[in-house]
N, C-alpha and C positions, 0 to 999 in steps of 0.2 A: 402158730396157725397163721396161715396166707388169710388177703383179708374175701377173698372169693370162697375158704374154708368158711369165715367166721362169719360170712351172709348166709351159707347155705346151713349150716347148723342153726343160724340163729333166726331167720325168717323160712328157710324153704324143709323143714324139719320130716314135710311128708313125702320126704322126695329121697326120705332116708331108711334101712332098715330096722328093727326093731332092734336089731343087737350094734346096730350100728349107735342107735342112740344110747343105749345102754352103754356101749363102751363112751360116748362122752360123756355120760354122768358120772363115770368112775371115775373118770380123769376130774371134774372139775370137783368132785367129791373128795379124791386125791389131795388137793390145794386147800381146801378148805381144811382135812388132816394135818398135811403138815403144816398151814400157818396158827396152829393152836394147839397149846402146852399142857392143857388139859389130858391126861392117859385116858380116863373114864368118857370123856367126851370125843376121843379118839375110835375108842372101841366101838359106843355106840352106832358111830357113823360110820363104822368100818360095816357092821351089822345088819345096818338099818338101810344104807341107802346105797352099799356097793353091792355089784353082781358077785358071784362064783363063777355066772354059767360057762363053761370050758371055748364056747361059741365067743362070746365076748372078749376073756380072756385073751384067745387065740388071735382077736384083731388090733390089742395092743402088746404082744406079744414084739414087738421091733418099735415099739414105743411111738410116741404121741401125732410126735409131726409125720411119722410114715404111715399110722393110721388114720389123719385126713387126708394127706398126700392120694393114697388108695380110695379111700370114701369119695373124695372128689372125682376120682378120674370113673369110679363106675357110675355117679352120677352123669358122668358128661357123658359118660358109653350111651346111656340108656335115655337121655335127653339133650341130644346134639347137636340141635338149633338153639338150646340154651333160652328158651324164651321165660323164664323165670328170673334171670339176670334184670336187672334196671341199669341200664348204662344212659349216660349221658347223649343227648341229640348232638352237640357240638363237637366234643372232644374224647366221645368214647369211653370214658370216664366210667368206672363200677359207682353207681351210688351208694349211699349208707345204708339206706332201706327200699323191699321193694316198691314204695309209693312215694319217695321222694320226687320232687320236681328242681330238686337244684344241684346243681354237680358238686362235688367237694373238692375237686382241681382247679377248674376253671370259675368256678362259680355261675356260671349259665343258669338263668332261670325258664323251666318252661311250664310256669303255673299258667298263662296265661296263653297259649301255645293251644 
């Protein structure tokens, strides 16, 4: 995941559709799977917190990175002045979060700005 993927899943969440989110909780539900040797702790989470729905399915269906590769881009279709981005005033720069005031390349602060 690109880090303009992992802003927009991880702050801009309402900007996503419902099976869209659902396909990233399978996936990160996935990781949490296989890094644990437990069978019975396996299952449950298999159970418990991954989807079926065939709609989900279908959008990791060509696997992880082509399903935010695509979730991004229908974001950017459907909001294309991007004003939910935080970029840096100096250097253009994607911030870490969208309320940051300091760039993570350059380091620029514009708290007081």
């Amino acid at each position: 995941m690109d880090e303009i993927a992992y802003y927009i899943f991880n702050y801009c969440s309402d900007l996503l559709t419902k099976e869209e989110i659902q396909a990233h909780k399978n996936l990160l539900v996935q990781f949490k799977i296989d890094s644990t040797d437990n069978e019975i702790q396996k299952d449950m989470m298999r159970r418990r917190w991954q989807s079926n729905d065939e709609n989900v399915l279908k959008l990791l269906e060509n696997g992880s990175e082509e399903f935010y590769k695509i979730a991004v881009e229908r974001v950017f279709r459907e909001k294309p002045n991007k004003e939910f981005l935080n970029f840096c005033p100096k250097c253009n720069a994607l911030t870490r979060t969208p309320k940051a005031k300091q760039c993570p390349k350059c380091y620029f602060s514009w708290r007081k700005l």
